[in-house]
C-alpha positions as CSV (number, residue, x, y, z in Angstrom):
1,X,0.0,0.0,0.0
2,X,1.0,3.5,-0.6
3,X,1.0,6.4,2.0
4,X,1.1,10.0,1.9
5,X,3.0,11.5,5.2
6,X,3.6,14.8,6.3
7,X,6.6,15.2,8.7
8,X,8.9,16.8,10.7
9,X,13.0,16.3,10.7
10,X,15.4,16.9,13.4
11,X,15.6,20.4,12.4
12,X,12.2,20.6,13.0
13,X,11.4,21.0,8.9
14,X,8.4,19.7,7.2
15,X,8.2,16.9,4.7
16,X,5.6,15.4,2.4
17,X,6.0,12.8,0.5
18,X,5.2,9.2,-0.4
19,X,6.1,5.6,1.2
20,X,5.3,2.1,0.4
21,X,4.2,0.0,3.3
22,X,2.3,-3.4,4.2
23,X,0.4,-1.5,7.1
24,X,0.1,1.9,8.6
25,X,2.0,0.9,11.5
26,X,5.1,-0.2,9.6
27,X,4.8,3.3,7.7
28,X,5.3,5.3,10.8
29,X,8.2,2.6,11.9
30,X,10.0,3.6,8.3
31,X,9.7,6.7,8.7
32,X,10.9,7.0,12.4
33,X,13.9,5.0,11.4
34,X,14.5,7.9,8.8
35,X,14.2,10.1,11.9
36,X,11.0,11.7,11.1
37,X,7.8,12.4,13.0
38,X,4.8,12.1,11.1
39,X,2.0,14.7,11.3
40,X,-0.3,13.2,9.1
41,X,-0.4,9.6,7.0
42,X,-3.3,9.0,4.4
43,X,-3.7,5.7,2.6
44,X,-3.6,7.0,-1.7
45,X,-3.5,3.6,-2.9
46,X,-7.0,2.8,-2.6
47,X,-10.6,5.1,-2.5
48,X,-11.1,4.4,0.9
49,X,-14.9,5.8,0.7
50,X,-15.8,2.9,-1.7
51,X,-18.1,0.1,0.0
52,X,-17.2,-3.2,-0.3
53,X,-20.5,-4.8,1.0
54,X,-23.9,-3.7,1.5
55,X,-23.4,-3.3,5.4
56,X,-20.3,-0.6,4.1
57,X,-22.9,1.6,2.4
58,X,-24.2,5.2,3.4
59,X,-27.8,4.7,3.3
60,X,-28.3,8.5,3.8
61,X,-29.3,11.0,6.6
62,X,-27.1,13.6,8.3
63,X,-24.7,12.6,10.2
64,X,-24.6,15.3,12.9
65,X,-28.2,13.6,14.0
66,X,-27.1,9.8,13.7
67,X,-26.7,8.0,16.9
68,X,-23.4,5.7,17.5
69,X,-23.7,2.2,18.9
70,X,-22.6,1.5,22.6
71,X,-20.1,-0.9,21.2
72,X,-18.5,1.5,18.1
73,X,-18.2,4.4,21.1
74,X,-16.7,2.1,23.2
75,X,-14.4,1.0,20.4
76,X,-13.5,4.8,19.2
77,X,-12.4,5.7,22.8
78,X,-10.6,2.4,23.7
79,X,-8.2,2.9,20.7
80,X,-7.7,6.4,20.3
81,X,-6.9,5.8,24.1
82,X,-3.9,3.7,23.0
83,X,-3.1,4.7,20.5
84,X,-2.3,8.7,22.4
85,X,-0.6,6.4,25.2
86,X,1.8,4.8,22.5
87,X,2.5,9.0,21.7
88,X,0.7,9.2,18.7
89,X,-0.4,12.8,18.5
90,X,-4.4,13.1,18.3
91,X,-4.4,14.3,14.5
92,X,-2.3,11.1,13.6
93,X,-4.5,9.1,15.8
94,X,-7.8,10.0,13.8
95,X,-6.8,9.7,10.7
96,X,-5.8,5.8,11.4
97,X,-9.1,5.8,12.7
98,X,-10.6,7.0,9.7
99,X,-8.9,4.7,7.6
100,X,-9.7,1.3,9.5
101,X,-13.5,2.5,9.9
102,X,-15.8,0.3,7.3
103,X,-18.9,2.3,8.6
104,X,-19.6,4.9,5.5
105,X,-21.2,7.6,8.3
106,X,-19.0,6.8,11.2
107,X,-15.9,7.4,8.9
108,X,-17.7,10.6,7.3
109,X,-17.8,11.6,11.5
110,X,-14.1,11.1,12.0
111,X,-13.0,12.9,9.2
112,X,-14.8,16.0,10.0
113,X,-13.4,15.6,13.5
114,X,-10.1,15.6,11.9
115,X,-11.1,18.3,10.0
116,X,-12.1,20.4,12.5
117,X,-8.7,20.1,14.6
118,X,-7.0,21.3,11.6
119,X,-9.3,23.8,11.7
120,X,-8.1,25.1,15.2
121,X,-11.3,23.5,17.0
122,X,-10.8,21.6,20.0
123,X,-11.5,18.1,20.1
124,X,-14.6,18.3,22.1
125,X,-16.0,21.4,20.6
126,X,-16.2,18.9,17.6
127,X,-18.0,16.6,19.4
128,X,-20.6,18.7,19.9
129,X,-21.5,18.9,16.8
130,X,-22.7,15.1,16.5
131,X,-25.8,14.1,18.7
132,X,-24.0,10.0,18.9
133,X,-21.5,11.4,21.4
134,X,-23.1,11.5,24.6
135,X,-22.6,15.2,26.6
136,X,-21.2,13.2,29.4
137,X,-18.2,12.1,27.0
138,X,-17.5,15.7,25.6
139,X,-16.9,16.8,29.3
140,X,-14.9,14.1,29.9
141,X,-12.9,15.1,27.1
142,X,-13.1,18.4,27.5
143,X,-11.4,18.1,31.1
144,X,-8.8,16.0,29.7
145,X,-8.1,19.0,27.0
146,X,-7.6,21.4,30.0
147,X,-5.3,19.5,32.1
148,X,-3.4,17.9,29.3
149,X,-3.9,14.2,30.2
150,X,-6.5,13.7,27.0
151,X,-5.5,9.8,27.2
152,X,-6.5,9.2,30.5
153,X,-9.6,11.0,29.1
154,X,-10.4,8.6,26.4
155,X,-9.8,5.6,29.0
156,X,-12.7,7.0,31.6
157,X,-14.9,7.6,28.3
158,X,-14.1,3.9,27.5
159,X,-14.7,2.7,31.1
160,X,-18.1,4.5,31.4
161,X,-19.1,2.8,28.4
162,X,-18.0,-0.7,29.3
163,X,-19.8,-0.8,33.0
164,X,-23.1,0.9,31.1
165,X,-23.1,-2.1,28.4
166,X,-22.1,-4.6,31.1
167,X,-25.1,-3.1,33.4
168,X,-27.7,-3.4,30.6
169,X,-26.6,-6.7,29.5
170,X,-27.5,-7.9,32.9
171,X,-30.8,-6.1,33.2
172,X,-31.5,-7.6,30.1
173,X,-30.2,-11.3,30.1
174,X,-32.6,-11.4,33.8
175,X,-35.3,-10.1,32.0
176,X,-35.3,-12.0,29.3
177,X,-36.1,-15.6,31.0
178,X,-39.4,-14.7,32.7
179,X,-40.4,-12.4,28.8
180,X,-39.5,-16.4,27.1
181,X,-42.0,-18.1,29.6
182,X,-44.7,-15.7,29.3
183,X,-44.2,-15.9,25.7
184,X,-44.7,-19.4,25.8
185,X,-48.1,-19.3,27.2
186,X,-49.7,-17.4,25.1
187,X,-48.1,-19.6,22.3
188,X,-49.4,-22.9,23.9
189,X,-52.7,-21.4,24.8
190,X,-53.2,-20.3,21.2
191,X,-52.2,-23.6,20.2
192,X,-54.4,-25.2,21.9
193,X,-57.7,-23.1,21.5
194,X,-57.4,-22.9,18.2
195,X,-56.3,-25.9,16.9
196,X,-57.0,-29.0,19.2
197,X,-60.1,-27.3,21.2
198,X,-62.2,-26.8,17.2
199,X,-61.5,-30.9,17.2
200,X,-63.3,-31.5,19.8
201,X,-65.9,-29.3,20.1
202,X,-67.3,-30.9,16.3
203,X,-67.0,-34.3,18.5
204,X,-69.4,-33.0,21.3
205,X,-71.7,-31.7,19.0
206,X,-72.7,-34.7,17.5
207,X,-73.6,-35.8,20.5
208,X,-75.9,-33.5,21.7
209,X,-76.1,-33.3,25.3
210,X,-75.2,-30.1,27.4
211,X,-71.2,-28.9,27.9
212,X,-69.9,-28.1,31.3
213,X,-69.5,-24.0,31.7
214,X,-65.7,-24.3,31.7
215,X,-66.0,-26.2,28.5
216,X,-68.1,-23.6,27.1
217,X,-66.1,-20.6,28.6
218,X,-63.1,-22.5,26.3
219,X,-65.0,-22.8,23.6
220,X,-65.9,-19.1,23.6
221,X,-62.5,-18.0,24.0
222,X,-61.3,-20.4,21.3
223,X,-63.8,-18.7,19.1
224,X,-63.0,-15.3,19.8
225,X,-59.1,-15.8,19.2
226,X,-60.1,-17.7,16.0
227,X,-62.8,-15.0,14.5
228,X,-61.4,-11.8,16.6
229,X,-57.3,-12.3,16.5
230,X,-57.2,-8.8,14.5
231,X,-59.2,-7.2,16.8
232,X,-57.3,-8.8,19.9
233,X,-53.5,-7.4,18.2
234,X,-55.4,-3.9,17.7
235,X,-56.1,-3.7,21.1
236,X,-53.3,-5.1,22.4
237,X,-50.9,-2.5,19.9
238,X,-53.6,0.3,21.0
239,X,-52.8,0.3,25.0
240,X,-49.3,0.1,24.3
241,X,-49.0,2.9,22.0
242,X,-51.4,5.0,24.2
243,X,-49.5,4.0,27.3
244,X,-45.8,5.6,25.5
245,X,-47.7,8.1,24.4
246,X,-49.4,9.3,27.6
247,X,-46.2,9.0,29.0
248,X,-44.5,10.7,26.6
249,X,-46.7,14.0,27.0
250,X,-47.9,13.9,30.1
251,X,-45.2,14.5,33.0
252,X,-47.6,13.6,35.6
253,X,-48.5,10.4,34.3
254,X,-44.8,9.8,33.2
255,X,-43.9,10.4,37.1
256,X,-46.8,8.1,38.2
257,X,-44.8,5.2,36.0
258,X,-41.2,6.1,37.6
259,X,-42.0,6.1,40.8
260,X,-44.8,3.0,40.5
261,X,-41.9,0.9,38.5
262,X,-39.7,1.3,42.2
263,X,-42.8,-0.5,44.2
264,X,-43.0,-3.4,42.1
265,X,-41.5,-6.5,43.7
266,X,-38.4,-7.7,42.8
267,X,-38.4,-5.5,39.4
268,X,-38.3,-2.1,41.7
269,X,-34.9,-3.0,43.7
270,X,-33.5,-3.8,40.4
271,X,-34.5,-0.5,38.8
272,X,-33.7,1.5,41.5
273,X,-29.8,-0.3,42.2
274,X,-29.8,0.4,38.5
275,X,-30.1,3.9,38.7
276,X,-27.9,4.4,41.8
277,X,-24.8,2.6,40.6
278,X,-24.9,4.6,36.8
279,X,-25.0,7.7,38.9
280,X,-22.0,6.5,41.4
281,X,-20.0,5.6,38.4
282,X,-20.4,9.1,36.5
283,X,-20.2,10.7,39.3
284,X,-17.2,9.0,40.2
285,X,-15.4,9.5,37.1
286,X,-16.6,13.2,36.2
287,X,-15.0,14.2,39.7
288,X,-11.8,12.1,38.8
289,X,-11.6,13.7,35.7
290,X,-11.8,17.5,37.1
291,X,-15.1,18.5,36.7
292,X,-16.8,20.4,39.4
293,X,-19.5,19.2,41.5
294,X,-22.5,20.8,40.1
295,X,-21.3,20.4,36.5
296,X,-20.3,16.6,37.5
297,X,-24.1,15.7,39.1
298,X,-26.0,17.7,36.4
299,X,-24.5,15.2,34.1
300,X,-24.8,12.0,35.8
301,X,-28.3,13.2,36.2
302,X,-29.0,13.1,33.2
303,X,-28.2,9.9,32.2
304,X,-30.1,8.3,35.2
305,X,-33.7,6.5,33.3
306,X,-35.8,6.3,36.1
307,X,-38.0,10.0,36.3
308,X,-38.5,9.9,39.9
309,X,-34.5,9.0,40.9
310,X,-33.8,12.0,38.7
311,X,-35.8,14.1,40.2
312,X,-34.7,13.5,43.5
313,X,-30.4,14.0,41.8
314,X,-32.2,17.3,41.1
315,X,-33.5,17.6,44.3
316,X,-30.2,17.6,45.8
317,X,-28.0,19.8,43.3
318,X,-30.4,22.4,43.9
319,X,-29.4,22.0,47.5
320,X,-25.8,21.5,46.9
321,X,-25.8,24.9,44.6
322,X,-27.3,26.8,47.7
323,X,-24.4,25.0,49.8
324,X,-25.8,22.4,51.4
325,X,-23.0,19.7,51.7
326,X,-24.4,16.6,49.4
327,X,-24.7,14.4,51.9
328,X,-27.0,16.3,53.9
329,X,-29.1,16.9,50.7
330,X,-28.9,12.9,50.1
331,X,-30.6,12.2,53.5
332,X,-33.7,14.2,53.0
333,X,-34.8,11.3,50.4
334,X,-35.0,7.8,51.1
335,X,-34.7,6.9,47.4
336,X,-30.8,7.0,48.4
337,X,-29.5,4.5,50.7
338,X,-28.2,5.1,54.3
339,X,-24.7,3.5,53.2
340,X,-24.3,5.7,50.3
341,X,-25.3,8.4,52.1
342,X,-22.6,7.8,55.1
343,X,-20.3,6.7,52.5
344,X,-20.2,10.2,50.4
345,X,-19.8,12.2,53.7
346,X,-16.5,10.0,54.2
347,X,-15.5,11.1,51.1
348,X,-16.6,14.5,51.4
349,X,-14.6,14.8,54.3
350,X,-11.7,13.5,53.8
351,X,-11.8,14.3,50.3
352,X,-12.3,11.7,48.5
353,X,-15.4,11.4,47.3
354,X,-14.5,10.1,44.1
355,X,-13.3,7.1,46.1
356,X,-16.3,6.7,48.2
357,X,-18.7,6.9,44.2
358,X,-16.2,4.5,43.1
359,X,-16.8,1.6,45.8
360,X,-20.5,2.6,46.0
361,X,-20.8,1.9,42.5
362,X,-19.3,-1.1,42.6
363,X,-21.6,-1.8,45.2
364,X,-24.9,-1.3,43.7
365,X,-23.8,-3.1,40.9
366,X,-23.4,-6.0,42.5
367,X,-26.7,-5.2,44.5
368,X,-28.2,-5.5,40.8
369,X,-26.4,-8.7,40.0
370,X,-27.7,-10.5,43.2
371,X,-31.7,-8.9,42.5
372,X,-31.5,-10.0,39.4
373,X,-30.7,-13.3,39.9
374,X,-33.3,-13.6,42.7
375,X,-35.5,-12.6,40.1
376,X,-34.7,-15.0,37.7
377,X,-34.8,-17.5,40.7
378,X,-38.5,-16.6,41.6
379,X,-40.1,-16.1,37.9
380,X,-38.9,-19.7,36.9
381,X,-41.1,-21.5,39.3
382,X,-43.9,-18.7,39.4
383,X,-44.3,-19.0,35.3
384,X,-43.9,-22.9,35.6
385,X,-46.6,-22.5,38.0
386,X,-48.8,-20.7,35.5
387,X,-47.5,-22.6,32.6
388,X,-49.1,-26.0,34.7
389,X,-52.4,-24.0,35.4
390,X,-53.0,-23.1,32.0
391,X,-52.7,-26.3,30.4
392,X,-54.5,-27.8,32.9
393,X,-57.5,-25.8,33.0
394,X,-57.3,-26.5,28.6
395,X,-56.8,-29.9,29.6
396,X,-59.8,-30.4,32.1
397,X,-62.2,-28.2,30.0
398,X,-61.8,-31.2,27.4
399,X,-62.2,-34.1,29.3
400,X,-65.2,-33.0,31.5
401,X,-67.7,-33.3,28.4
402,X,-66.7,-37.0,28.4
403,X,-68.2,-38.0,31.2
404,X,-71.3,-37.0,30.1
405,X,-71.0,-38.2,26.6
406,X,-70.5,-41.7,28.7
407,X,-74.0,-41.3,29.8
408,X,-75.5,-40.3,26.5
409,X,-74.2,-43.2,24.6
410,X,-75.6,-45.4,27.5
């Protein structure tokens, strides 16, 4: 492959000019061993915009309103982590970034980053720019600007992003057990109302006689699910669009939900740990990184899902802003834990709070691991439970009508 570079001598001189290399790596060795630096290396043997699959191509939209995947952010900040570590300057950084990128948009991103910084913008005023980076990451990186340790910076981004795809995998993989059993039973109650109860409701009818009520309350739903399944989706797709929308535009009914969702059992501890641990982890690493207090919580706060726990973060900034110390704020609500409360004045006074958020979050996480398994735990027998009753009442509804079929035919 051939490179462009643009480089500095030992007299400090610029040079451009052309190299051959297997990777970009070994261009920047070859060039080092000439005893330049490189400013910039771009790839001119190939047109790196081309696709070379479908899942390469730009399928349109602007990319200052795209959003970036957990995975591709956590990606992005890993290695431009590294790579600054290693001493590549950030300009050098991005454009290796820009040409190992196969997304289309996510390339088209990085290179007007890149552009930008030759421009004379910051990194993070860039970032701004592009809704897939969350605000919490352009602070983080905009701290690591001001103090000059932009690596360490990238690392904390990546870190943030790790422990908030870790959390929601585990939120996810307990939930999805209990959604797969529940699933089930509407699939064997379908199957069995509309396919085997039809069989043998023909056989009692040519037998006359009358059917017990459970029979006939099976029947009726058979029929319904049979003749009204349409009308069954529509109403089932009409309550749950009404219920996102209600929520959506109404803020009372919106906090009704929050703060309902923290009573439920076994779901609300998990919801509420949740919360708790992604605000002691940005909290945690926005005070690590520099940021004040009030700048740090607004943040964290806003990345918190649950309405109610966010209202109650804002609950306490606006005590914090008027200088109440935060742990005197935290205690006035009992959405926050006595231990994180007490822990936070530890680090408060001896000042190291970021400690104190660290370990709490650490903490609540595992607080969500253990909830989450109990969960899992209790649905298992619960929908097995259900599962029996179902199929039994199905079952039962079938055979009573025998009995008195035995009589008729004697």
């Amino acid at each position: 492959m051939k490179y462009k570079y643009v480089a500095l001598n030992a007299r400090n001189q610029k040079k451009e000019g052309a190299i051959e290399a297997e990777t970009q790596a070994e261009a920047i060795n070859m060039l080092r061993e000439k005893g330049l630096i490189v400013q910039d290396l771009v790839q001119t043997s190939k047109d790196s915009d081309e696709p070379t699959s479908i899942w390469q191509m730009d399928l349109g939209g602007d990319i200052h309103t795209k959003k970036i995947q957990p995975k591709k952010l956590l990606m992005i900040m890993s290695q431009l982590g590294m790579m600054m570590k290693a001493g590549i300057n950030l300009s050098l950084s991005m454009q290796i970034m820009i040409d190992s990128e196969k997304d289309v948009s996510m390339r088209k991103i990085l290179r007007e980053m890149n552009e930008n910084l030759y421009s004379g913008f910051t990194l993070s005023q860039s970032m701004k720019n592009f809704a897939g980076f969350p605000p919490i990451y352009v602070s983080i990186v905009e701290a690591g600007e001001a103090n000059g340790r932009l690596d360490e910076a990238f690392e904390q981004c990546a870190l943030i992003c790790k422990k908030d795809m870790a959390l929601a995998g585990k939120i996810r993989g307990a939930l999805g057990y209990p959604i797969f059993l529940m699933i089930l039973v509407v699939v064997v109650v379908i199957i069995l109302t509309v396919f085997v109860l039809p069989t043998f409701s023909d056989v009692y009818s040519s037998f006359g006689g009358e059917l017990p009520g459970l029979t006939k309350a099976m029947m009726g739903l058979s029929d319904a699910i049979i003749h009204y399944w349409w009308l069954m989706i529509a109403v089932v797709v009409g309550i749950v669009f009404g219920f996102k929308t209600l929520k959506k535009t109404n803020p009372d009914f919106a906090m009704f939900v929050a703060k309902t969702s923290l009573k439920i059992p076994l779901i609300g501890p998990i919801i509420r740990q949740s919360s708790l641990a992604r605000f002691c982890r940005l909290m945690s690493t926005l005070t690590d990184a520099g940021i004040p207090i009030h700048r740090a919580m607004g943040l964290a706060r806003d990345v918190v899902p649950n309405l109610f726990v966010k209202e109650k973060i804002q609950a306490v900034l606006d005590d914090v802003q008027i200088g109440v110390t935060i742990h005197d704020a935290m205690a006035k609500h009992t959405v926050f834990d006595p231990i994180l409360v007490s822990m936070i004045r530890v680090g408060e006074e001896s000042g190291m709070l970021g400690d104190s958020l660290h370990k709490m979050a650490d903490l609540f996480e595992n607080q969500t691991d253990e909830s989450t398994q109990r969960l899992t735990d209790a649905m298992t027998p619960i929908m097995t439970v259900i599962i029996g009753v179902v199929v039994a009442t199905l079952v039962i509804s079938m055979i009573l009508p025998m009995f008195g079929m035995y009589s008729i035919i004697k």
